[in-house]
N, C-alpha and C positions, 0 to 999 in steps of 0.2 A: 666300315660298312660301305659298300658300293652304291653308286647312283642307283642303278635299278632297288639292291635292298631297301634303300630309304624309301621311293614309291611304294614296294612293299609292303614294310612297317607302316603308312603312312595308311595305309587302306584301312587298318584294323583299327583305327581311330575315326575312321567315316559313320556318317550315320548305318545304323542297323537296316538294311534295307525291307524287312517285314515291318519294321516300326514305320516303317514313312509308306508301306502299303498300306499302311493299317488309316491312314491318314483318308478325313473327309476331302473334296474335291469344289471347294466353293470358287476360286479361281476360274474355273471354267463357266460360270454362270454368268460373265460380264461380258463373254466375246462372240463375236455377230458367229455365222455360219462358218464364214470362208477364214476364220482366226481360231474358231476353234478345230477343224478340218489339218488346218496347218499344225497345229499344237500337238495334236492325239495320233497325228501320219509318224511314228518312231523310226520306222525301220526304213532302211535305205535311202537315199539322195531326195531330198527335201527343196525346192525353190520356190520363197515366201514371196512373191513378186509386191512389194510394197507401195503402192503410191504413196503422194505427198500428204499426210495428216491422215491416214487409214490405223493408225494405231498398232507399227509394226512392233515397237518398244515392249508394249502391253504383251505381243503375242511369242516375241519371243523370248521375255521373261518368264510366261506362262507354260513354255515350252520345257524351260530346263526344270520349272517346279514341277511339271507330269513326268518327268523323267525320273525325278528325288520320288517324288508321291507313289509313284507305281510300282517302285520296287525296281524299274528299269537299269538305273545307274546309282551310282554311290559318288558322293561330289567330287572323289578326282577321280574319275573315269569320263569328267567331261571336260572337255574345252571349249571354253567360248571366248572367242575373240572379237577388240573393238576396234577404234582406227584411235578414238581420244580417250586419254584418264576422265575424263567427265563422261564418256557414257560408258564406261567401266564402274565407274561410282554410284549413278545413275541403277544401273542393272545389280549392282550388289543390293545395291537399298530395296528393289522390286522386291529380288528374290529373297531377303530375308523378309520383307513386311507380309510374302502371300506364306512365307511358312509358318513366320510366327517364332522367328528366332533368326538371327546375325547369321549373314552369310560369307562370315571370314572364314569359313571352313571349305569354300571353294578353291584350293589353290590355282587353279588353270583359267580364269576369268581375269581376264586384263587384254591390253593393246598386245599387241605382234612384238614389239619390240620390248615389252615388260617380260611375258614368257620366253623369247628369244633369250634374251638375258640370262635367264634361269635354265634354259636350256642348255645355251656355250656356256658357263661355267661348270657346268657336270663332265663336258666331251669336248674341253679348251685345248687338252694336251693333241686331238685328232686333226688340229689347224693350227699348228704350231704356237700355243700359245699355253699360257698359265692360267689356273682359277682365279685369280688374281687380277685378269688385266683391267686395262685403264677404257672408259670409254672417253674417247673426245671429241671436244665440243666443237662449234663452229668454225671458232678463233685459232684453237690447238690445231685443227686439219689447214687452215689459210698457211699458217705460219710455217709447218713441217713442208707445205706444195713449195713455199716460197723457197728453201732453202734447196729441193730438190731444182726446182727450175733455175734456182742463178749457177747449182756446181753444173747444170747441163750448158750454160752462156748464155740461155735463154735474155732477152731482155721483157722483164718482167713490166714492163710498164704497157708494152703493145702487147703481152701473153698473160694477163693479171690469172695470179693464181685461182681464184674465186672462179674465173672460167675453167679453169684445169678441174675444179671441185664439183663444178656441176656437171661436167663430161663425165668424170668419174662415176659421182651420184647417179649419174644415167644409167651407167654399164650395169651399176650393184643392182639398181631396179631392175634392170631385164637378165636380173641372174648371171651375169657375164665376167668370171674371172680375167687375169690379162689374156691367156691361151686361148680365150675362146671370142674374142672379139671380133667380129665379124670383118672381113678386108674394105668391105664399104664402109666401114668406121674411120679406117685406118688415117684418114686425112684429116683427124680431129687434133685439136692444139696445134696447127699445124706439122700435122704428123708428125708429131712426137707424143700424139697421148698415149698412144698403148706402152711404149716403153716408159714413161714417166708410169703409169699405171703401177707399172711392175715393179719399177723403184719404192711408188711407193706402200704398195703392200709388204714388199720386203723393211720396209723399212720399220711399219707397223709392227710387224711380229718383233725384231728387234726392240725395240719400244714397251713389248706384252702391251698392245692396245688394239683396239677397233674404235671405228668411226660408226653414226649409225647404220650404215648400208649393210657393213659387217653381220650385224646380227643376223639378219636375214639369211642375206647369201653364205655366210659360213655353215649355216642350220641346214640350207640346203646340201650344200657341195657332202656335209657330215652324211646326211640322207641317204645322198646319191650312191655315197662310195663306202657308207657300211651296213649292206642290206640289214644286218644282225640287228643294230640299233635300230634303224627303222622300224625293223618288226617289232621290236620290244614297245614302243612308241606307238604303234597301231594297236597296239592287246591291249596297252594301259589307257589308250585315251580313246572309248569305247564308242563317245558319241562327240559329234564333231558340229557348236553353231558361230558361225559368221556375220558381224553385221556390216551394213553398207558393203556388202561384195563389190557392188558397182565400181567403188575405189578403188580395187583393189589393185597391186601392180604385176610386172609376171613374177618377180623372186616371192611375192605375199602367194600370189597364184600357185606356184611349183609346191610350195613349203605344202599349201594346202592339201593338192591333190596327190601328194606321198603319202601324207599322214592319213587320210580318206582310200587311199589305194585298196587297203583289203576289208574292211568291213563295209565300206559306201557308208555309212550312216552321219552321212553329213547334211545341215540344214544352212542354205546360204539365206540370207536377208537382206532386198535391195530392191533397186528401183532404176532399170537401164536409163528410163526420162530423167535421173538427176545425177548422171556421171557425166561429170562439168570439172576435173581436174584432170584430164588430159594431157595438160602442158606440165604435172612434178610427175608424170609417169604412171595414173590410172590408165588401165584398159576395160576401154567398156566390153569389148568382147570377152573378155571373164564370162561376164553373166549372158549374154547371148547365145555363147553356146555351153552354156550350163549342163542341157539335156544330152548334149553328144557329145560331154565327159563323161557324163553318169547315167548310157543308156537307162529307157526309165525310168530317169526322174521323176517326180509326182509335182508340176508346179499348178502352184494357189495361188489364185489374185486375189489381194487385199484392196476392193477397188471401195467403200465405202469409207468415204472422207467424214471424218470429225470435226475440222476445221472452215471451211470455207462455205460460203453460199453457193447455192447453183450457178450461177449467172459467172460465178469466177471460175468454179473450177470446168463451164461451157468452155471457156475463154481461152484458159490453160490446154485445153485438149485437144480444142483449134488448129491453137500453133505449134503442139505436138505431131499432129498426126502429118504436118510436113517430110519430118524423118522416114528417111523407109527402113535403117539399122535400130529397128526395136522391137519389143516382143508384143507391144499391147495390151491394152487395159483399156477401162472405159471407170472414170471417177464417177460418183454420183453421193448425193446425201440426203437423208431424212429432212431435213430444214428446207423447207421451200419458201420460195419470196427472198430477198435482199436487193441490195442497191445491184445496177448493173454495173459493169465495168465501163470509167469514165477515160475519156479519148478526147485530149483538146492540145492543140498546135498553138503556138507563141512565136511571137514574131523574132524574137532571138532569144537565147540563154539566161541575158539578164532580167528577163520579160520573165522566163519561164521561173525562176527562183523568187519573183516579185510574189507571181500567183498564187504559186507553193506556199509560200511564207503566209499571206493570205486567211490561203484554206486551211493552213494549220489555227493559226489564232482564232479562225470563225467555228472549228472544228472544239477548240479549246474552249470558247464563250458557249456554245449551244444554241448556234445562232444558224445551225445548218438544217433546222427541222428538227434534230435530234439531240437529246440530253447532252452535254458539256462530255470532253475526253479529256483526260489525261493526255499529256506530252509523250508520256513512258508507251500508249499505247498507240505510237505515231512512227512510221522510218520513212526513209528517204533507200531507197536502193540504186546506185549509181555503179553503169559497167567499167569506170576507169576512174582511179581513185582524182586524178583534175579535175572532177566535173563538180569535185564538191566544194572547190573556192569561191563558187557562184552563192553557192547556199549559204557557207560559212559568212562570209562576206555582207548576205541579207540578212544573217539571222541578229549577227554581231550590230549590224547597226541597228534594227528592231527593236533589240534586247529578248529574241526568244532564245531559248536554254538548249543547247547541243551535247549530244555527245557524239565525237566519231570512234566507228568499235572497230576493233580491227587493225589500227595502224594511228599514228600522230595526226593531228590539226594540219590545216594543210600550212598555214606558218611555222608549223613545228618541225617540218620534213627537212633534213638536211640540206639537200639541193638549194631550200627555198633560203634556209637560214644563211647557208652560204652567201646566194645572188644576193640578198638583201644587207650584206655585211660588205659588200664591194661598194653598194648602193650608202651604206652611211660614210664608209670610208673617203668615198668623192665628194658626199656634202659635207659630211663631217670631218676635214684629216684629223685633227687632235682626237679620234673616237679610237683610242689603243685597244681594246677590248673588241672591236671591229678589224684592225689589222693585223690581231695576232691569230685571228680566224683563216685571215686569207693571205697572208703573206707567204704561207708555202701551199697554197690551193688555191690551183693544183701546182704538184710539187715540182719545185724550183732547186732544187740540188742546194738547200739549206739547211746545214745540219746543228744539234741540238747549241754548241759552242757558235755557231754564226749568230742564232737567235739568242743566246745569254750574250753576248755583244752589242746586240740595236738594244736591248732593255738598259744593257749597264750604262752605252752611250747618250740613255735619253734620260737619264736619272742624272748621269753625273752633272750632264749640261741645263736641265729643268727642260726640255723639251718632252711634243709628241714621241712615237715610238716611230711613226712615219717620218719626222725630220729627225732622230737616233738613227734609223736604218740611211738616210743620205750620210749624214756626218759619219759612222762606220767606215761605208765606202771610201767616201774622200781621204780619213783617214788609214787608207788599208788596211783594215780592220777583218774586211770580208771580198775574199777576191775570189778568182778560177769562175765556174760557171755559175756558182751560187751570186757571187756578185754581181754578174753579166746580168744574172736574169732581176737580183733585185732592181738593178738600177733600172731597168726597162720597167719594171713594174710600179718605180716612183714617178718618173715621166710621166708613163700612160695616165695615173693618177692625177696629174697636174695637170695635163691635157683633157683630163674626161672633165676634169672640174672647171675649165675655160668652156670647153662645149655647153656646160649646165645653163650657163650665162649667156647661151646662143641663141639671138631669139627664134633663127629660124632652124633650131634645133627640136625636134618634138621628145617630149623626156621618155615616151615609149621609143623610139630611134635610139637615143642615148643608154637604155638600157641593156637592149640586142648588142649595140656595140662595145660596151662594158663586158659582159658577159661573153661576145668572140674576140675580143681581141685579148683578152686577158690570158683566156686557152680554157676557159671554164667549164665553157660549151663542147668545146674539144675533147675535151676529158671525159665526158661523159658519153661524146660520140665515139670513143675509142675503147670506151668501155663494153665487155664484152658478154657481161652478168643480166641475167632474165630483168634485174630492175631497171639498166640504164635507160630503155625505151621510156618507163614508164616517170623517171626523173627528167627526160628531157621535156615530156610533156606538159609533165609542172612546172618545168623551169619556160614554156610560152605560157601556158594558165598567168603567170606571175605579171610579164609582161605586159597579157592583156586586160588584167587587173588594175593597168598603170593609167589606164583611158579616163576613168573616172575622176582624175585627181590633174593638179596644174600643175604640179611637179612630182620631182623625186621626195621632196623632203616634207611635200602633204603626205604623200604615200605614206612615208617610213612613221610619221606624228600617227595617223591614223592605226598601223598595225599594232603601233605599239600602246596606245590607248582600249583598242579593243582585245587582246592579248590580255591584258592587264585587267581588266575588266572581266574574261572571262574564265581566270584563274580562279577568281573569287564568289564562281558562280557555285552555287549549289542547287539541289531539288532537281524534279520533274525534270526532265529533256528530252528533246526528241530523238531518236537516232539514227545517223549515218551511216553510211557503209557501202562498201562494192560488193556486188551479186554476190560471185564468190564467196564473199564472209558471211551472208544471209543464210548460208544453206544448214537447216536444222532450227532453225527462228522460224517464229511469228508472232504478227501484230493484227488488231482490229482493223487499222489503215495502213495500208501501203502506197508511197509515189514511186513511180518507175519515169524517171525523166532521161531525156537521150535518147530516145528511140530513132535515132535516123540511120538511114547506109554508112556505115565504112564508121560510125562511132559504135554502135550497134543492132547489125552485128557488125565488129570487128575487122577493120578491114584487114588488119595485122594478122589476126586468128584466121581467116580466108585466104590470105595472099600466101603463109607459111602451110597451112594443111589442106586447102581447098575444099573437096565437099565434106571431110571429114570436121575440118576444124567448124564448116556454119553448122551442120548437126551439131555441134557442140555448144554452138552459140545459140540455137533453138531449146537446148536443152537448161541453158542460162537464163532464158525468155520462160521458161517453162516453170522452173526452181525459180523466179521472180515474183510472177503471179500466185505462184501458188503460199507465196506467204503471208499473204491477207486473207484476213477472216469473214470481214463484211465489205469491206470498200477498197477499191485496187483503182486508182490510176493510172493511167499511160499518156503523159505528154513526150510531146517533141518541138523544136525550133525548128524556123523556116531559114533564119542566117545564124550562122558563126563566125567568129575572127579565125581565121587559118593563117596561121604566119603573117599575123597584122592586119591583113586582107579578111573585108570581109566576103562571104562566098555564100551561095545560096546551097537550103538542106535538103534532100530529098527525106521523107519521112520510111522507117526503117521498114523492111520488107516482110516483118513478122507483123506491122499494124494490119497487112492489106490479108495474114493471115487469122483475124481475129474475126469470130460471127456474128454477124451483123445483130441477129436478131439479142444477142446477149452484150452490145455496146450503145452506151451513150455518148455521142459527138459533143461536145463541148465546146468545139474552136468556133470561136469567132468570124463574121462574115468576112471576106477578103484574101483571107489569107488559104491559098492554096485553089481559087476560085469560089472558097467561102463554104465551109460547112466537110471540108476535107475529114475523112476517115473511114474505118473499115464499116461505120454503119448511116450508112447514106438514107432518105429519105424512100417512103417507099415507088412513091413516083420519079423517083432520080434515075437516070440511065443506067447503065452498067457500066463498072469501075473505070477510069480513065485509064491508059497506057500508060508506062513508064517514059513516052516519048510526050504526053502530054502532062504529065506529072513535072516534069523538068520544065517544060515551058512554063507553068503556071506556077514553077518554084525558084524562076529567073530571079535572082536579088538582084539585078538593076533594075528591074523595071517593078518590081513589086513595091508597094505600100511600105512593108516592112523597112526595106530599103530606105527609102527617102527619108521616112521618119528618121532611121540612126543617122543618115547623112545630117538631116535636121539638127538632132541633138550637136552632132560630133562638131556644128559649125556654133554653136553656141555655149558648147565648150571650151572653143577655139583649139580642136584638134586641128591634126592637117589633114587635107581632102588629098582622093585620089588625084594624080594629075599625069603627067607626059615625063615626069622623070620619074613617079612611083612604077613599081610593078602591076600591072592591068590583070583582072579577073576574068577570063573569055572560056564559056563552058565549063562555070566552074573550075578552071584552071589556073593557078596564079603564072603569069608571065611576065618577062623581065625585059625592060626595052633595048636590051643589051642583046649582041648572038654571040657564038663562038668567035673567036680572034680577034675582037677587037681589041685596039688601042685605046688604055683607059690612064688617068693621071688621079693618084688619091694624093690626099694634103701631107699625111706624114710616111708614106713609102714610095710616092715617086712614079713613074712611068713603069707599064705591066701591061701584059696582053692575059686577055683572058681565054683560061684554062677548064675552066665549069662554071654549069649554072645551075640552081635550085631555087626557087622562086623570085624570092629577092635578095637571095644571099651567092654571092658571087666570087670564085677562087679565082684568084687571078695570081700571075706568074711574074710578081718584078723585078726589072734589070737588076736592083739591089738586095731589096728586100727578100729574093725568093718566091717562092711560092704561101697566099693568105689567102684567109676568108675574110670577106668584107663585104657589108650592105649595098646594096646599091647605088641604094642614093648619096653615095659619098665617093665615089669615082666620078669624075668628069670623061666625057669623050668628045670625038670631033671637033669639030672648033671651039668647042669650052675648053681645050688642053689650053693651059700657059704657056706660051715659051718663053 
């Protein structure tokens, strides 16, 4: 029996479609106007425009039961597709609980890549491939680029395959076979991805596999190039719903509007205000130009919000209507009165995670005016996953209950567990479970026999593993470049732990230099993968972490008491997360902390896509707010540590787009000339400049300021001085320029080569070319001779 005969046969087992006309219609008695409008519009191109909490789920569950109900379609004559298996799940459970019977008999309801599946396995032989084949996974595509990249010479340590993988992952998303790659491509991996590309699709078919990108674009290219299938494919899948279109990519996009090509009878669901994945390949122009793919499209706005109080979803729309690439909507809901949205600045980070922690506890007692909350109905939404070491950090010493959703604790993250394994290795050498961590990270051309050597030599002798790896070497045990680099890595080791013992060593100093001279830092700046940005940033979070403590080995006591402590934690929590991961949640209370320029919005998402990428970041601000239900939040810092230095904040430019009349100022006198934010008093002037915003957000001269100098001297940190890096316009500067003549203690006389705040590459006579701290070069007449 043939693919098409089995669709077929498969029809005459669908429900009777007069039996399901014969069916009453209570389903349609629960939804407003503009959801039932949407629901009962069957014929032709459909755009459900959804705001956030309008109840699109409802409406377009509701939509495929009027399709069963009226006799319209029989359950595979439809397709509907989702982005996740939980709102596939989600939408199966609707559609059987409004019929009144299991809706396993929809076979075409799943994600893009569940039916893709089901698709190339019918029409595998049309892409050279078998029914059969293998899909693989993350690990199986790193590992197959690796072996293409080293037969090309490739050196895979400055071309990490994982980069080859996302270039690829790129192309699949914009439909792009190797032949079709655009010549502005062409200079990707350096210029060798389109032929690596080809390698490795060819190499796939050999294999009988696909990667996920495959499903997609194979479905398509099959599409393109055999109208006949296509058409079969348009008669059998007779009604066509989409949810979250906004995500969608172009090869989701293409697949789409083939299969939609001759009957139109497609319904997209979405919401252009919360396409915020930009960066794995959504295009929000999908849904933009909806209407001038499907001349005459019928769009319905879903603007009656479920969720939120007035006062928020004012707030939200605010900072929306900044965008001018959208289609508009205007939210509103029945529920009138609630808290307004509150707006209060903190004199730094650690200030702002104080307050937080706070309001939570007094939120938790009912000591805010209103009855006791649960934890569970609390989040924290932060736009870059570092910001939440601050919170982690106070909730841990508190004793309040976390969860972060979405990704590890911030000590849990590799980056961190690494630095902080360097970090016991110098206080602790006998800590073998620490050196076996980082003794080839980053990798040191030690291969598996080098490492069964430093264990057997530390056993046989009753030694550490660190004094096993010297006695090795001495003994020739481990030579060529693997032993070159061990032994520079024992040294460094004995050297960092003499520094530990310096009093005029500060152990946040000791840590940055642990971390670059080891290559740690290196490694990750040479990394070429979407997450190393956001690993180096953890790896300063950790850093400046280090402030609060008198050494390394308070630090590393403390992580691992609160670690320990929060393993064993059960119940109630509150939860963490980056925006990104919020999107489809909510909670009764929401904190949105980091509101300032260049943390949010993004100065990385601006500098890489420009007006595009801050619309995207408005639309992050937008998807933020809108996930509180009664009380929303919005703090921000006046100072941060930036590369050790602290620096003064400007507060983010979506606060100064939030209305007044729907905010409550919160901040405190002083700070920012006292009573700063987007809802000023009503005899207050008109808004201050950006040129007077910066003067009155000087961190040396402000309040904020003095007080951390205050603290940092009673800490016994080290103060700014004439041989640190100076702060001027917010700028960190290094009292060094180009070329100078500099002498460091363990590589010798160097001129320097580059500067970055306080971190300084210098070019020595011996040594070559390092990165090094500043404050550990001498010049001028500090040289020795």
């Amino acid at each position: 029996m043939s693919s098409f005969d089995e669709m077929d046969a498969f029809e005459g087992a669908s429900l009777s479609s007069r039996a399901m006309a014969a069916r009453p219609q209570p389903y349609l008695d629960g939804l407003n106007p503009a959801q039932r409008e949407a629901v009962e519009c069957l014929q032709g191109p459909v755009l459900m425009l959804a705001g956030a909490g309008t109840g699109k789920t409802k409406a377009l569950t509701a939509r495929i039961v009027h399709l069963l109900t009226t006799g319209s379609a029989r359950t595979n004559e439809i397709l509907a597709v989702t982005f996740t298996n939980k709102a596939a799940r989600e939408m199966k459970e609707r559609v059987g609980g409004m019929l009144g019977q299991p809706a396993e008999g929809m076979p075409w309801l799943g994600t893009f890549h569940a039916i893709c599946v089901k698709l190339l396995r019918r029409h595998a032989e049309l892409v050279g491939l078998k029914s059969n084949f293998t899909i693989l996974d993350t690990d199986d595509v790193i590992r197959l680029l690796k072996q293409l990249i080293r037969a090309e010479g490739i050196d895979d340590k400055r071309w990490p395959a994982r980069t080859l993988a996302n270039v690829i992952d790129d192309w699949k998303n914009r439909a792009l076979i190797p032949t079709k790659v655009p010549v502005a491509d062409a200079s990707a991996y350096n210029g060798k991805g389109v032929d690596l590309y080809a390698q490795y699709q060819t190499r796939l078919r050999e294999l009988n596999a696909v990667d996920f990108g495959d499903l997609l674009l194979h479905m398509v290219t099959i599409f393109q190039t055999h109208p006949d299938i296509l058409e079969q494919y348009q008669r059998w899948f007779r009604f066509i719903l989409v949810d979250e279109y906004q995500d969608t990519n172009v090869a989701q996009y293409l697949w789409l509007r083939l299969l939609a090509a001759g009957h139109k009878n497609i319904c997209c669901v979405g919401d252009d205000d919360q396409s915020i994945y930009g960066w794995r390949g959504a295009e929000v122009g999908n849904i933009l130009r909806f209407d001038k793919d499907f001349p005459g499209a019928k769009v319905v706005r879903l603007e009656q919000n479920y969720r939120s109080t007035e006062h928020i979803l004012a707030a939200a729309s605010g900072v929306i209507a900044g965008n001018e690439g959208r289609l508009g909507k205007d939210l509103w809901t029945a529920a009138k009165g609630g808290e307004k949205v509150r707006l209060i600045g903190h004199w730094d980070g650690e200030e702002e995670a104080r307050w937080i922690g706070e309001e939570i506890e007094a939120m938790q007692r009912g000591t805010r005016g209103q009855g006791p909350r649960d934890l569970e109905q609390m989040a924290i939404l932060v736009r870059a996953s570092h910001q939440m070491r601050a919170f982690e950090d106070r909730f841990l010493t508190i004793g309040l209950p976390y969860r972060v959703i979405g990704g590890p604790r911030f000590y849990e993250r590799l980056e961190i567990r690494d630095a902080m394994a360097y970090f016991r290795v110098v206080t602790s050498p006998d800590d073998d479970l620490a050196f076996e961590r980082i003794v080839n990270t980053p990798k040191r051309g030690l291969g598996k026999v080098a490492l069964q050597n430093i264990q057997t030599t530390a056993r046989a002798n009753g030694v550490s593993q660190l004094e096993g790896a010297r006695l090795a070497i001495e003994g020739g045990l481990i030579k060529g470049k693997g032993g070159t680099q061990l032994r520079i890595l024992i040294e460094n080791i004995a050297r960092w732990g003499r520094l530990a013992g310096d009093a005029n060593m500060t152990h946040m100093d000791l840590a940055e230099i642990i971390l670059d001279e080891s290559g740690y830092t290196t490694m990750w700046q040479n990394d070429k993968t979407p997450d190393a940005p956001g690993r180096l940033e953890n790896l300063k979070e950790l850093v400046k972490a280090l402030e609060n403590f008198e050494n390394l080995q308070g630090f590393l006591e403390h992580v691992s008491l609160i670690m320990d402590n929060a393993a064993s934690d059960s119940g109630e929590k509150v939860s963490i997360m980056t925006l990104h991961g919020s999107k489809g949640l909510e909670f009764p209370a929401v904190f949105l902390p980091g509101w300032e320029d260049g943390l949010f919005p993004s100065q990385r998402s601006m500098d890489e896509s420009g007006l595009k990428g801050l619309e995207e970041e408005r639309r992050l601000a937008y998807v933020g707010i809108t996930r509180a239900e009664e009380i929303c939040t919005i703090s921000f810092a006046g100072n941060r540590r930036v590369f050790g230095q602290w620096q003064s904040q400007l507060p983010s430019r979506f606060i100064d787009e939030l209305p007044d009349q729907h905010v409550e100022v919160l901040t405190p006198p002083g700070l920012y000339g006292g009573g700063y934010g987007a809802a000023a008093p009503a005899e207050a002037p008109v808004r201050s400049t950006i040129e007077e915003k910066m003067a009155q957000a000087d961190g040396y001269n402000s309040p904020g300021w003095k007080r951390m100098q205050s603290r940092a001297g009673q800490r016994g940190m080290a103060q700014p001085n004439a041989a640190k890096p100076q702060v001027i316009d917010s700028t960190v500067i290094s009292s060094f320029t180009m070329g100078d003549r500099v002498f460091h203690q363990k590589f010798g006389y160097g001129m320097i080569a580059g500067i970055d705040g306080d971190k300084l590459e210098v070019d020595f006579d011996k040594a070559g070319l390092k990165k090094v701290v500043a404050s550990f070069v001498s010049a001028g007449d500090d040289i020795p001779f």
